[in-house]
N, C-alpha and C positions, 0 to 999 in steps of 0.2 A: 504494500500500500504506500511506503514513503516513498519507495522506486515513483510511484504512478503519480504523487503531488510534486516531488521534481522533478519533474519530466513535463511538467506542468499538466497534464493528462486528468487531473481532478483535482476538483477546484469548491467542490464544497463534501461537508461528511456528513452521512446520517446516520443517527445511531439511538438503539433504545434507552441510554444511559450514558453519558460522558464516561464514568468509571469503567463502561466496557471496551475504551479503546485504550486503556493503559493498564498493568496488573503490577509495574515494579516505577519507580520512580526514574530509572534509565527511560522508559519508553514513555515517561509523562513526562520528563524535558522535552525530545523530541516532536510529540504533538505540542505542547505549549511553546515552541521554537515554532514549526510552523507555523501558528495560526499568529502568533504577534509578528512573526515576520512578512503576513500576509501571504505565504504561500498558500493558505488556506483561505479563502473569504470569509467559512463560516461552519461551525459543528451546530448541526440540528438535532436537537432530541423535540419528545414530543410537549417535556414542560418547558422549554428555554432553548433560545440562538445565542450560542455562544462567537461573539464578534474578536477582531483583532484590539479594536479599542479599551474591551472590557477590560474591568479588574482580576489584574493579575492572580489577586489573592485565591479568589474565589474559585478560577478554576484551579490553583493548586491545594484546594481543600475537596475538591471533587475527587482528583486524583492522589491525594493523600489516602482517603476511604478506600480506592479501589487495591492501592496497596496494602493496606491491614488487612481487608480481604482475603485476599491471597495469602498474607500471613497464618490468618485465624484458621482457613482452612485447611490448611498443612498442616497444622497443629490438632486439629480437631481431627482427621483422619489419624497421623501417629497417635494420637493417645486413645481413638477408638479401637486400632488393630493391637495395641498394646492393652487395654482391657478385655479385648477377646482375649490373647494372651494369658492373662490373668484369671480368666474364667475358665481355662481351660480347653478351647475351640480356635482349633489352626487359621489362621486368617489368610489361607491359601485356598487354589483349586485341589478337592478330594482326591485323592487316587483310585484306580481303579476298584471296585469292592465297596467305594462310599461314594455317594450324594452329599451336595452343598444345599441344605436347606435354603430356600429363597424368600417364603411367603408369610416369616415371621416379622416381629417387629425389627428394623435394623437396629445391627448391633448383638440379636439374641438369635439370629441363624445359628441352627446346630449340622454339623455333619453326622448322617446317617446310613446306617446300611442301604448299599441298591440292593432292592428284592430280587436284580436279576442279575445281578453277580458277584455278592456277595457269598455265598453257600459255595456255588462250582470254585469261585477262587479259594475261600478255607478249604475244599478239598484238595485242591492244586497242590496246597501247602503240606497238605498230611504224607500226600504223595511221595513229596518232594525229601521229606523227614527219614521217609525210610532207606534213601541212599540208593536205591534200586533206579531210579530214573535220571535221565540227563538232560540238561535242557531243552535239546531239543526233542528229546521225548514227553516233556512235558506241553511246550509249546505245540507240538501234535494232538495232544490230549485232549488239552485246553479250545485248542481251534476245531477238531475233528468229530471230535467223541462228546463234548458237552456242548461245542456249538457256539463259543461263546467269544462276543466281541469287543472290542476293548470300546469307552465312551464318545471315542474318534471314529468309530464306528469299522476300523480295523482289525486284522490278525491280531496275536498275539504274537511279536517276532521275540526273539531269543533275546535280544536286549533290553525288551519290554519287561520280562521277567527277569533280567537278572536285576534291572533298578527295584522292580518290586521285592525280591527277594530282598536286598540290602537297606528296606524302608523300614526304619524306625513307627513307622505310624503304625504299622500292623502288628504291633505287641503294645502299642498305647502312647505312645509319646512321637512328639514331632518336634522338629529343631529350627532352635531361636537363636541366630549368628553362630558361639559357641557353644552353646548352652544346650539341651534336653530340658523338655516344658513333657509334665503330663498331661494328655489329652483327657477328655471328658466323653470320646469317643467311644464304641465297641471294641475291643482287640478284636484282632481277628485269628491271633495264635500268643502264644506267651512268651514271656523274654527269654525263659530255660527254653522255647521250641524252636526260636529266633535265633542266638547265642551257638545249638544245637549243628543247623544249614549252612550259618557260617562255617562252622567246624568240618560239618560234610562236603562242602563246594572247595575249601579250600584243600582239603586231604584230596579235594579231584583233581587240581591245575595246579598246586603243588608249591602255590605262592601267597606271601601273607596277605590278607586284606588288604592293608594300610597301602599296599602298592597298586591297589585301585588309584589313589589319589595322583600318583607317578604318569600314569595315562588315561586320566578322565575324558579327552576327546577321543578316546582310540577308536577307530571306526563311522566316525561322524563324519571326517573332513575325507575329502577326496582332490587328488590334483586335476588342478587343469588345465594340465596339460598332456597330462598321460592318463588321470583316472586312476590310478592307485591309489593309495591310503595313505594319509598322511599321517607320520608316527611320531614318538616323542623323542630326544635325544637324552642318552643322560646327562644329572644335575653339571654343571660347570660351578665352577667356585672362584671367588676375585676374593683378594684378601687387598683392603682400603690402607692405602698405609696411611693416611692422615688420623685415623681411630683406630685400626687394628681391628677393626670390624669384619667379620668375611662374609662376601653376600653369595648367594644361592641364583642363577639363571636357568633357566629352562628352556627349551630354542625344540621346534616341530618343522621337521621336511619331510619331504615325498619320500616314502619307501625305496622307490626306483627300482619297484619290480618286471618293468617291461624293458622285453628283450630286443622288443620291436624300435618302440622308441626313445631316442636320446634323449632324457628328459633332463632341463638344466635350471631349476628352481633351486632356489636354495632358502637358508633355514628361517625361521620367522620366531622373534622371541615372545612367549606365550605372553605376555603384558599385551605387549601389541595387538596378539590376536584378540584375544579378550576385549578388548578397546571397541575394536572393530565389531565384534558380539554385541556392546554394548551401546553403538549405535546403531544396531539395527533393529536392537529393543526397544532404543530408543525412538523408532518410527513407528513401532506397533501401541508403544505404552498409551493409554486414556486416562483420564483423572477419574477417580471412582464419580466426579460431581456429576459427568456430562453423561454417565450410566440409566438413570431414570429419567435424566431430559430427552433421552439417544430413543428411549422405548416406548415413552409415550409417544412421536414421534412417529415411528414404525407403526405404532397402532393407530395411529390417526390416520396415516396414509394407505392403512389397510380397508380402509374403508370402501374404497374403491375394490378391492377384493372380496369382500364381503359378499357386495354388489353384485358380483359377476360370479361370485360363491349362490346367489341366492337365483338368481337366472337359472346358471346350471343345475342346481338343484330341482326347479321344477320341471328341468327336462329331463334330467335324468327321474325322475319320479312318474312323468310322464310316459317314457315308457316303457320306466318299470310294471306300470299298470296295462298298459295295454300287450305288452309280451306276457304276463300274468293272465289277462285275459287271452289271448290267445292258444296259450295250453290248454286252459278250463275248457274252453272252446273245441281244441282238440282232442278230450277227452269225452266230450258228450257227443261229437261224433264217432267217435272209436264203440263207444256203447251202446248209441242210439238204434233203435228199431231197423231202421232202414240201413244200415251199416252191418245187419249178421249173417249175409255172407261177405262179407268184406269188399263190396263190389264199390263202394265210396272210400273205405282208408284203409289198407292193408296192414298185416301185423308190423310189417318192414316197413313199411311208410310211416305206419303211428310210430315206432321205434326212434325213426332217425328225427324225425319232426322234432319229437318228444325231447328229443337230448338236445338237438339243435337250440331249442327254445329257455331246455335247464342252463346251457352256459352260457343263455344272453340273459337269462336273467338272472344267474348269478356273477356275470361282468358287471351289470348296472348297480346291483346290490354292492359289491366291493366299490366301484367309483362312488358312491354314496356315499360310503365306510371313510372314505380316503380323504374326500371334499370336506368332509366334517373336522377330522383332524389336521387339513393342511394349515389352519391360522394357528392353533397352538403351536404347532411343530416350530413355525417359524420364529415366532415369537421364543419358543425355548431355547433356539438353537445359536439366537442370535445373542440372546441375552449371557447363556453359556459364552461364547465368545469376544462380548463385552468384558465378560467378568475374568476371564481368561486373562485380558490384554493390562489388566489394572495393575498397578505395582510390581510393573515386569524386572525393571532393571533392582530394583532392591530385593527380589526373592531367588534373581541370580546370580547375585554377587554374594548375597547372606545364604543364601543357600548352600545343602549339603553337594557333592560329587551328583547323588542324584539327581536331585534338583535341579542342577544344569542340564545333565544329558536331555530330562523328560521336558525341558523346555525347550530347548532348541531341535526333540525330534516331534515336538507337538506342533512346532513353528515354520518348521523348513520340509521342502520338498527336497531341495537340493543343496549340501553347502558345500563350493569348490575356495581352492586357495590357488593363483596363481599372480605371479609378479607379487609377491608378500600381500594382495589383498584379497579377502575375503567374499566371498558372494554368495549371499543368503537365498535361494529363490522361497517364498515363502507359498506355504496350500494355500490353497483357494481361498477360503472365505478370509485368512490374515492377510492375503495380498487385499483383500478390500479394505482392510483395516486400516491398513498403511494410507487409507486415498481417506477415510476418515478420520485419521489422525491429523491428516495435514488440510483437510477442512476445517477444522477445532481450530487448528491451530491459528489459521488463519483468519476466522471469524469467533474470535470467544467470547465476543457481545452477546452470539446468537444461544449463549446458553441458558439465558432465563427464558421462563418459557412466555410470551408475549401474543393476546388475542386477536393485536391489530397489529398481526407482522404485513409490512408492504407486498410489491409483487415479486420483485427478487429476492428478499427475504424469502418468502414463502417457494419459488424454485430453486436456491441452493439450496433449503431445509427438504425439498422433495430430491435431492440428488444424495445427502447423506442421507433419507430414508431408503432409496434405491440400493444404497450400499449395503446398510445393515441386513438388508432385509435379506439379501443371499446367504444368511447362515452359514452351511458349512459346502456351500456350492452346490 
């Protein structure tokens, strides 16, 4: 927007609230520099035109407010995710085997068992106990035999479980920075069963735990240039001669397992890459604030769905009745007087009629089934990935080894490393996120919600309902 007032390109501002074009006192010099410089002719809200003339004062007590704002709410979500904390209820997305309560009062959301896979996964677990199976016999099990998909709507891949295996939350506790907080959850196996797998997994691959932490990417990144895997190197050590300090580096290149091609990438120190991780988090994160603006929104704009839900409905109702009648119809010919010698609907003609007309009318009946649940589903799936996107970069950086992996294979379709940078291609519905994130960003007036929004107000606002609304693609 300043690019476009000098460039002289716009030349007056409207907005719902003067406080919504500034949130830090950096970007309220800047608007109050424009407009006394006259770059601006004029800020219009709907109580007051704010002029180049005016007193100075006034509009820096406007955007004074819009500051503490910003402040108060930063502070009012930490010490809300820190009294969940306290209460005992992770202030993260569930893992697989739990549900994030939604529909309580905020603040009092509990995590609870999913009815639909909780049970198969504690039996996963019991399985698992016994030493008898490998992972990937388990992930067969899981996918094959019980049927069961993870809440991305995916397999069950072998590293899916092994982050599940190494989850503190399924013996009752989940992790705050350094720390272990008891959950208030269900367990779903106990810390001697927990303690136990450990003991088994590692007597399998024959290395301690703790050297998980040594290659927490292993397997994520791939080169791109050849496609290989990109590995870790071991620790490097510099000893500081001005303290006597010795520091620890950690440096990740291509495998260079193809024979085919010359591959000539070279090493990238995990800081860096991390960096890079975490702005790309950075384009996915939302502020919890713009969450229930984002979804009233979507449901407002579903209205036009509704519409065209209630259309198809009475067509497809329609005829479902008359293919309903059509059978009844076929039947009291089939039985009727003048039909016994078959010389009107033969045994093979009622037959095929008959079936022909059972799978139209039980196609109509499922599209019924399906039109009824299309506005929740979306509405769930979108809100799930709302909630998803909240407090990205702090539950990856505070986060456990797992907790990075399950973020970034929740996030990325694809992540290559080539010339030392990084490239996230993210699934479908976070590649929308990204285009909603940087709608926010760029109009964060528009998050109160306002009855007499204008006409482009009202079509950006229809472009991020466009977005949310694709769920999980």
């Amino acid at each position: 927007m300043t690019k476009l007032i000098n460039e002289g390109k716009v030349d007056n501002l409207f907005c719902w609230k003067l406080d919504r074009l500034a949130r830090n006192p950096i970007e309220a010099g800047i608007v109050t520099h424009l407009l006394q410089t006259r770059k601006i002719s004029s800020i219009v809200t709907p109580n007051k035109t704010f002029y180049p003339e005016d007193n100075a004062i006034l509009t820096a007590v406007e955007f004074g407010m819009a500051n503490q704002y910003s402040r108060d709410l930063r502070g009012n979500v930490l010490r809300g995710l820190k009294s969940k904390r306290e209460k005992g209820w992770m202030p993260n997305y569930a893992p697989n085997g739990y549900l994030n309560e939604r529909y309580n009062e905020k603040g009092l959301n509990r995590i609870l068992e999913d009815p639909k896979r909780f049970k198969p996964i504690q039996k996963l677990w019991k399985l698992a106990l016994t030493g008898n199976y490998s992972i990937a016999d388990l992930a067969d099990i899981i996918n094959n035999e019980y049927k069961v998909k993870t809440k991305g709507g995916k397999e069950f891949s072998k590293s899916t479980l092994h982050r599940m295996f190494n989850n503190p939350f399924y013996y009752g506790y989940f992790k705050n920075k350094d720390t272990y907080v008891k959950g208030k959850h269900k367990p779903m196996v106990t810390k001697k069963e927990f303690d136990e797998l450990q003991s088994i997994f590692n007597a399998h691959n024959g290395r301690p735990q703790d050297s998980k932490a040594e290659n927490k990417y292993n397997g994520l990144i791939k080169c791109g240039e050849c496609g290989y895997t990109v590995i870790p190197e071991p620790l490097k050590y510099k000893k500081i001669k001005s303290t006597g300090e010795t520091k620890s580096y950690k440096y990740w290149h291509c495998s260079h397992k193809s024979k085919a091609i010359d591959c000539k990438q070279k090493s990238i120190n995990e800081s860096e890459l991390e960096n890079q991780m975490n702005e790309f988090l950075s384009s996915l994160e939302i502020d919890e604030a713009y969450i229930e603006w984002g979804m009233k929104f979507v449901e407002h704009h579903l209205d036009e769905d509704i519409k065209e839900r209630k259309n198809l409905q009475r067509k497809y109702k329609k005829l479902l009745t008359e293919t309903t009648d059509e059978l009844d119809s076929l039947v009291k010919l089939m039985i009727s007087k003048g039909n016994k010698d078959h010389s009107l609907l033969t045994e093979q003609e009622f037959e095929k009629q008959k079936l022909d007309l059972s799978y139209k009318r039980d196609e109509i009946t499922q599209q019924l089934k399906d039109l009824n649940k299309r506005q929740d589903h979306i509405i769930n799936e979108v809100r799930t990935n709302l909630e998803f996107c909240t407090n990205l970069i702090n539950r990856f950086n505070d986060g456990s080894i797992d907790d990075k992996r399950e973020i970034l294979l929740n996030l990325g379709r694809t992540v290559d490393l080539r010339d030392k940078i990084l490239s996230i291609k993210p699934e479908i519905p976070f590649k929308s996120m990204q285009k909603v994130k940087k709608f926010t960003t760029t109009y964060p007036k528009w998050v109160e919600l306002n009855p007499s929004l204008d006409n482009n107000q009202n079509e950006a606002l229809a472009t991020v309902s466009r977005l949310w609304r694709r769920g999980r693609g």
